[in-house]
VEXDREN-2710 file (C-alpha; in Angstrom, 1 decimal):
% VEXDREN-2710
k/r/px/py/pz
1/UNK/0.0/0.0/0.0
2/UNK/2.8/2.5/1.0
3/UNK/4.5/1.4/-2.6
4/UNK/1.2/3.0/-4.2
5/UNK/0.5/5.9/-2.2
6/UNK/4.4/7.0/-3.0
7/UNK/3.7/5.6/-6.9
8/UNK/0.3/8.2/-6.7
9/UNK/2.7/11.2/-5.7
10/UNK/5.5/10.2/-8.6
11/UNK/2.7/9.9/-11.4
12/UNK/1.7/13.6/-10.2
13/UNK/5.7/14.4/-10.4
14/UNK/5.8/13.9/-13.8
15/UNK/3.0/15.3/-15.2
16/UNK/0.2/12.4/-15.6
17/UNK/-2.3/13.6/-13.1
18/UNK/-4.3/12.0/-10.8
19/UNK/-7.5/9.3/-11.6
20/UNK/-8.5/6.6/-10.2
21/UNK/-8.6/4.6/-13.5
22/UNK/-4.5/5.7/-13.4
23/UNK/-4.1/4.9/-9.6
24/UNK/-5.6/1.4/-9.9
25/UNK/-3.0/1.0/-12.9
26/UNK/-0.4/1.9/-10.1
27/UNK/-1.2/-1.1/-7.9
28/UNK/-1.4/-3.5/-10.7
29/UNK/2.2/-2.7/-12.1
30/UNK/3.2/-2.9/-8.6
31/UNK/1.5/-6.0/-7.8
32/UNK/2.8/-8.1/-11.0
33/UNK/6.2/-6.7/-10.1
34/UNK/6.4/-7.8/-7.2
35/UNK/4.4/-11.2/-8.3
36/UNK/7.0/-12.0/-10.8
37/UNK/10.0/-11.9/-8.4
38/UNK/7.9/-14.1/-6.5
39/UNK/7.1/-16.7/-8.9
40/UNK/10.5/-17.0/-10.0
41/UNK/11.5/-17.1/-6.4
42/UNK/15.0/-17.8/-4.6
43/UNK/17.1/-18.0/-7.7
44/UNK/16.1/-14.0/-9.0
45/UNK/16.1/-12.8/-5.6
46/UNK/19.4/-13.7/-5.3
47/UNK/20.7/-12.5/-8.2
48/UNK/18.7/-9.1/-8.3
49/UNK/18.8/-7.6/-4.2
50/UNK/22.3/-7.7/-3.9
51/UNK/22.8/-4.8/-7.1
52/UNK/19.5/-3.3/-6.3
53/UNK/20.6/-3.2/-2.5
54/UNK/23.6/-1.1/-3.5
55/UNK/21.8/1.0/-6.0
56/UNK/19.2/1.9/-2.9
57/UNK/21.8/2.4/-0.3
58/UNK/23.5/5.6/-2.8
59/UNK/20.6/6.6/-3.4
60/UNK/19.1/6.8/-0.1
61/UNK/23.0/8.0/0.9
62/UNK/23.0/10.7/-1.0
63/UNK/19.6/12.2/-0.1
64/UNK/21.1/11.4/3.4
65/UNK/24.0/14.0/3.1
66/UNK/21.8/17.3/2.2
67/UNK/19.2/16.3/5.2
68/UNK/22.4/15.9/7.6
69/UNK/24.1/19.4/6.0
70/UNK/20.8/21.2/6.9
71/UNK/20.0/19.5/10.0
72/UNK/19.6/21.8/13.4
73/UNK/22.1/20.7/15.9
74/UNK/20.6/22.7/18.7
75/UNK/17.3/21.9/18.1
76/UNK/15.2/21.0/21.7
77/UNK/11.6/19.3/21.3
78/UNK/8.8/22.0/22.1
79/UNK/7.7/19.6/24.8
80/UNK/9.5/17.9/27.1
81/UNK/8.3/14.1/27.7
82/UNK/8.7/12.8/31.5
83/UNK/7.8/9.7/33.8
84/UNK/5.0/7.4/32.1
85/UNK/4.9/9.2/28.7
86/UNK/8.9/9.3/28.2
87/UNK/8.6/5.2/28.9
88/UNK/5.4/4.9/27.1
89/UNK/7.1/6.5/24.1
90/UNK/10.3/4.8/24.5
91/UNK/8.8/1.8/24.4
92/UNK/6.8/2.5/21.2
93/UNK/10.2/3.5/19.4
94/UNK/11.6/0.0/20.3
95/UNK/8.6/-2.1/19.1
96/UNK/8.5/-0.1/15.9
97/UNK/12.9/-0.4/15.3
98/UNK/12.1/-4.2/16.4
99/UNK/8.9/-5.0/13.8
100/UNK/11.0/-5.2/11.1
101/UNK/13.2/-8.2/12.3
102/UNK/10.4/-9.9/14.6
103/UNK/8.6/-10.4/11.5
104/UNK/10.8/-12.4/9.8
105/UNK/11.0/-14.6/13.2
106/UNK/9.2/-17.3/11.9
107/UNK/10.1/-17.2/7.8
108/UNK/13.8/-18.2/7.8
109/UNK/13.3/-19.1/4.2
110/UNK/17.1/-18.5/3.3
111/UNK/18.5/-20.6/5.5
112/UNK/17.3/-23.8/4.3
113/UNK/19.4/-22.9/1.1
114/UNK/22.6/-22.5/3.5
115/UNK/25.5/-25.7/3.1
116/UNK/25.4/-27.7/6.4
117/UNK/28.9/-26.7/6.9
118/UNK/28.2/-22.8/7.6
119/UNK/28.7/-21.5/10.7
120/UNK/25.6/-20.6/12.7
121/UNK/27.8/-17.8/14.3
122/UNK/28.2/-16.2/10.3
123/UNK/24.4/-16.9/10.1
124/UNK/23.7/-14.8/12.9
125/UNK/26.3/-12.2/13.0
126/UNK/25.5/-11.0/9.3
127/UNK/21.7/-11.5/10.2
128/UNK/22.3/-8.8/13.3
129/UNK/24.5/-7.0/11.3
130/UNK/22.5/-6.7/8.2
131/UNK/19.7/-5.4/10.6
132/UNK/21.5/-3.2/12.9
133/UNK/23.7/-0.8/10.8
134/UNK/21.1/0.4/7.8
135/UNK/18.9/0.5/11.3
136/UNK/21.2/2.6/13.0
137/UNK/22.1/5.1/10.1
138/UNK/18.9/5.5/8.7
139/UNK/17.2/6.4/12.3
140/UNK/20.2/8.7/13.0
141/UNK/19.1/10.5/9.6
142/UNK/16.0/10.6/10.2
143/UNK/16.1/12.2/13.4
144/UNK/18.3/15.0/12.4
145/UNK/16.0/15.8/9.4
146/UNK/13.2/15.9/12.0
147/UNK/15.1/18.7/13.1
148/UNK/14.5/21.0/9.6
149/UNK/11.3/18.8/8.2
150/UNK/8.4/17.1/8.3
151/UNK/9.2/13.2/6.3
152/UNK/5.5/12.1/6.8
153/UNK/5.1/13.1/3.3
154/UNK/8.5/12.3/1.6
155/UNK/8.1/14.9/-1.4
156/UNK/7.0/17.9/0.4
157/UNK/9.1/17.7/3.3
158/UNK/12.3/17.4/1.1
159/UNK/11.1/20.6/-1.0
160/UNK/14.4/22.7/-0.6
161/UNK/16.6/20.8/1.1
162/UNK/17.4/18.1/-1.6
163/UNK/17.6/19.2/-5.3
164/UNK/14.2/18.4/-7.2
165/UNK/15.7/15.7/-9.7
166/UNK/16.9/13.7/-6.8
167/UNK/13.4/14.0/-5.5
168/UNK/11.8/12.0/-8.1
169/UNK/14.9/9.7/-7.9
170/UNK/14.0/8.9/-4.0
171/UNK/10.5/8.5/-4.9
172/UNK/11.0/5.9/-7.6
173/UNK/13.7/4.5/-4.8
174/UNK/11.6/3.8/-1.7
175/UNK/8.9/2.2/-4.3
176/UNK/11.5/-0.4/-5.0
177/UNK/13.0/-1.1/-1.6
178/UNK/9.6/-1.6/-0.8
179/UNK/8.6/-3.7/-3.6
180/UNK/11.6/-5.8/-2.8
181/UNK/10.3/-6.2/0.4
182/UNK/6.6/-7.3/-0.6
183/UNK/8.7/-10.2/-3.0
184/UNK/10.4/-11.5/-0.7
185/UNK/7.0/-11.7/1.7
186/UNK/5.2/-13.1/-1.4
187/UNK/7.5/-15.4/-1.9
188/UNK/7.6/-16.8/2.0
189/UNK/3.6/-16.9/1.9
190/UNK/4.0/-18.9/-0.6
191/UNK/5.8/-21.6/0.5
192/UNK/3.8/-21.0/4.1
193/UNK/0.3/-21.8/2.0
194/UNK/2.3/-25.2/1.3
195/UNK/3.7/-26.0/4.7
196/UNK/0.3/-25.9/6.3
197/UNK/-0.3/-28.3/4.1
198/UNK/-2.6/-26.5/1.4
199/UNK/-2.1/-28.4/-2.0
200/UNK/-0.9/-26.0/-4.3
201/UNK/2.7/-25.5/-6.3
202/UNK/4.9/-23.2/-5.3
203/UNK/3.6/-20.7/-8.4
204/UNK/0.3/-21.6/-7.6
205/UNK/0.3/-20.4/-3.7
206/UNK/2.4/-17.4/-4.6
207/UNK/-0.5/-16.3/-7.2
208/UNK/-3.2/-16.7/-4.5
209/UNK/-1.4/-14.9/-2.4
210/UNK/-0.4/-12.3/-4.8
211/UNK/-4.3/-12.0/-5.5
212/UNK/-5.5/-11.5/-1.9
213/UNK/-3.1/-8.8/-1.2
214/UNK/-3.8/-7.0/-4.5
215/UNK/-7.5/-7.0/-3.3
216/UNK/-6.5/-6.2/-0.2
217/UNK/-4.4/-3.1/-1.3
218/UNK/-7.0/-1.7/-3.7
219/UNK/-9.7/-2.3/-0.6
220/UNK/-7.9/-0.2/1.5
221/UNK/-7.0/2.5/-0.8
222/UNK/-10.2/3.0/-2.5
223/UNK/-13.0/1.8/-0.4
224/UNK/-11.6/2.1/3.5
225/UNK/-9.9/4.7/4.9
226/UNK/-5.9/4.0/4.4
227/UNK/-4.2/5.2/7.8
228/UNK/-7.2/3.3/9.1
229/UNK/-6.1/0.1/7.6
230/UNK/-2.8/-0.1/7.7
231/UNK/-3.3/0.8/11.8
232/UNK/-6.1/-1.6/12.3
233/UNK/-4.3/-4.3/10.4
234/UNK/-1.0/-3.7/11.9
235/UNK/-2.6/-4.6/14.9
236/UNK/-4.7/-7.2/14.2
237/UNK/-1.8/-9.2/12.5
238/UNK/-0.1/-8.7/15.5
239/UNK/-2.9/-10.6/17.3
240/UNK/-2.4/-13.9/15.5
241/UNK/1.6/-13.8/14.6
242/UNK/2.0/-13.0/18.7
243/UNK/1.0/-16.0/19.0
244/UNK/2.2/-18.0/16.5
245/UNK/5.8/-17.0/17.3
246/UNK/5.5/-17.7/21.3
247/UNK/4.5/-21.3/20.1
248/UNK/7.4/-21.8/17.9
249/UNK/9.5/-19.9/20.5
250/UNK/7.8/-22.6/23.6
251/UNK/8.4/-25.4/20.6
252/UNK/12.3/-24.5/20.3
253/UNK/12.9/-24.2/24.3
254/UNK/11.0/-27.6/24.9
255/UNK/13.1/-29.6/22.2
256/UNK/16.5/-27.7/23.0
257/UNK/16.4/-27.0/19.2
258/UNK/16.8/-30.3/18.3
259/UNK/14.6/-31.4/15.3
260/UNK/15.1/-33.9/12.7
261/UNK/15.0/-31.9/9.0
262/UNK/14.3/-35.1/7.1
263/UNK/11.3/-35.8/9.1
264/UNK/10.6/-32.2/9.0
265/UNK/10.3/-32.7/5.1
266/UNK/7.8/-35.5/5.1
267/UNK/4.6/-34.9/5.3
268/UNK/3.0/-38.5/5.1
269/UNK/1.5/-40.5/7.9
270/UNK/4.6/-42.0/9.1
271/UNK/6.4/-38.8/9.8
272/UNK/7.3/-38.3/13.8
273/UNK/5.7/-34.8/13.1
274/UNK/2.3/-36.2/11.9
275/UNK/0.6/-35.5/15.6
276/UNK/-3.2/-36.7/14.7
277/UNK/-4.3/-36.6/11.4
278/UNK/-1.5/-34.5/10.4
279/UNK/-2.3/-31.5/12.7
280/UNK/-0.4/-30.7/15.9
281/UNK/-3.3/-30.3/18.1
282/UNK/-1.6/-28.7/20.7
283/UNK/-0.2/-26.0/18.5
284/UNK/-3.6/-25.2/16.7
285/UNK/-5.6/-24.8/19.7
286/UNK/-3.3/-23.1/21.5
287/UNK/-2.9/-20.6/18.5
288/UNK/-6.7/-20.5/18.0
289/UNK/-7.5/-19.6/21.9
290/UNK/-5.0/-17.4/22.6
291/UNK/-6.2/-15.6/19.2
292/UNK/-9.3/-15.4/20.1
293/UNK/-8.2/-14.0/23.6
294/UNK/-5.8/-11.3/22.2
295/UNK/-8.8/-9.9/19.8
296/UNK/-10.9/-9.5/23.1
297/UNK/-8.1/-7.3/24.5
298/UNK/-7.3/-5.5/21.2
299/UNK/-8.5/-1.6/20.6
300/UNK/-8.4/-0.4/17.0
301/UNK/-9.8/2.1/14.9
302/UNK/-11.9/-0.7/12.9
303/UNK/-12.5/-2.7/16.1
304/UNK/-12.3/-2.9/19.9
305/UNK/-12.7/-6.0/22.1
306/UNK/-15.0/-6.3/25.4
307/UNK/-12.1/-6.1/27.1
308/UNK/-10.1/-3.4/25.7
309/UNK/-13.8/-1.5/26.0
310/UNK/-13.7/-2.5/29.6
311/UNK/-10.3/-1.4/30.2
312/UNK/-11.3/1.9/28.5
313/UNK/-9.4/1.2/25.7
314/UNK/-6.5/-0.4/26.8
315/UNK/-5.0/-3.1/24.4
316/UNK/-3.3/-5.8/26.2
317/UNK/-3.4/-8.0/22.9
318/UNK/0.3/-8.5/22.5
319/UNK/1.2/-10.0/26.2
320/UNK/-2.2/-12.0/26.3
321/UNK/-1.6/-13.5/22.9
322/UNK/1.9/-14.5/23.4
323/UNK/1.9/-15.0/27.4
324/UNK/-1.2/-17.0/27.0
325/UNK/-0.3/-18.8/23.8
326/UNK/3.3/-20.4/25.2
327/UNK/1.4/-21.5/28.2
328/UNK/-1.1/-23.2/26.8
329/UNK/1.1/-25.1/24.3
330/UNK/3.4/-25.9/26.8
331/UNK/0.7/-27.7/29.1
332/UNK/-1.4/-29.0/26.3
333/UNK/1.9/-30.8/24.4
334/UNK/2.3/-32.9/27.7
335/UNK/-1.7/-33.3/28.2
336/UNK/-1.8/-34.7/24.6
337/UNK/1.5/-36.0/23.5
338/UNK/3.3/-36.5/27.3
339/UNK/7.0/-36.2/26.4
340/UNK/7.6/-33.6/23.3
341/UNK/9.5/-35.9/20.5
342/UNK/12.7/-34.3/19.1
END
């Protein structure tokens, strides 16, 4: 969605106007974009991120060093946060700097590619590192611009500070990095629609779910409010991955990590990992109740649970979810299954 809206703005740049015939042709070129990376999967996205990385990072450098020239080095926040809402805010910085990473908790796609003889230790270091330093310069930027400008709209607030021709180059830049992004998603919800088991291909799954977010996308920019979805969804996808990554987190710590890959593989009847009729009980309802307990706590713009209403809009739907997700799968593996196989 973010990809469009900044697509909207560049078709204005350049002189073809604004229509919603011409907007909806935005999200389709966008969408088979980022649907044709995904269908041809691992091997393009291999060859094509590590150039288009590079070109991004100078172009994103560059706009970097006129926003740090102009930036106000003695510049004070009007108000001064204290006690509660310093924390409260503090807090909210974190969780947003840590989405990015948590989300790829559970989709460690790459890895699988990886010889057996790579050291974990490399795995993880260039993981962190590959995470921690665009993180660290990028924020750094983008508080000292904060100091001279207002970035919640990316063309106006760069008006005079950056010269126009690299405007329109930074415009057509973040729609990449974040079409590069929404492949590599596609690509991992792909092969997530066949691990659960869903009999598709791997083009096949990656279509569907190239559809549904088209829809999706179009929904929310032309029917529903758009600041409005993306909040309300943000939220309520963080109701059911919470969970779904405290029971893979609760999985890991009862097994000590020690799984068997082949098994992992094989999905017939005689697999270890078959559980009954192919479903780990334990996981799904512990995933399904602590979902359904997280969206009583949650408070959105599109929706607000008893709970949350109770609490006067309080959303507890993160620690519920996750807190009460691990718990349950941790008692319910050794109700249903008594010792947890490795």
């Amino acid at each position: 969605m973010t990809a469009a809206v900044i697509g909207f703005a560049l078709t204005q740049r350049i002189g073809l106007g604004s229509s919603t015939p011409l907007e909806v042709a935005v999200v389709l070129v966008i969408a088979a974009a980022t649907t044709v990376i995904s269908v041809y999967g691992q091997g393009l996205i291999m060859r094509l991120y590590g150039p288009l990385s590079a070109a991004l990072a100078v172009v994103f450098l560059a706009v970097s060093v006129f926003l740090v020239a102009e930036a106000d080095l003695s510049y004070t926040p009007p108000v001064a946060l204290h006690g509660a809402d310093l924390w409260i805010t503090w807090i909210a910085a974190v969780t947003l700097i840590a989405a990015t990473p948590l989300s790829y908790t559970i989709s460690s796609d790459f890895a699988r590619y990886l010889p057996r003889s790579t050291s974990p230790v490399a795995v993880a270091s260039y993981t962190a590192l590959g995470n921690a330093v665009p993180n660290l310069v990028f924020l750094t930027v983008g508080a000292l611009a904060a100091t001279v400008t207002d970035l919640s709209d990316p063309e106006a607030g760069l008006r005079g500070i950056v010269p126009s021709w690299l405007i329109g180059v930074f415009m057509v830049a973040i729609i990449l990095g974040i079409l590069a992004n929404n492949a590599l998603t596609t690509y991992s919800s792909g092969l997530a629609l066949q691990a659960v088991g869903v009999p598709l291909s791997r083009v096949a799954s990656v279509a569907v779910t190239a559809l549904i977010a088209t829809a999706m996308t179009l929904y929310a920019l032309f029917v529903f409010d758009f600041l409005d979805t993306v909040s309300s969804a943000l939220v309520l996808l963080i109701i059911l991955v919470g969970p779904i990554m405290a029971i893979y987190v609760t999985d890991i710590l009862l097994r000590r990590n020690r799984y068997d890959g082949a098994e992992l593989s094989d999905d017939g009847p005689g697999s270890r990992y078959w559980y009954t009729g192919g479903v780990n009980l334990a996981g799904a309802i512990a995933c399904l109740t602590a979902f359904a307990a997280a969206l009583m706590c949650a408070s959105t713009e599109a929706y607000t649970g008893p709970v949350a209403e109770a609490l006067g809009g309080l959303d507890l739907s993160l620690p519920v979810g996750m807190l009460g997700a691990a718990a349950l799968y941790a008692g319910l593996s050794r109700l249903l299954y008594g010792r947890i196989p490795a």
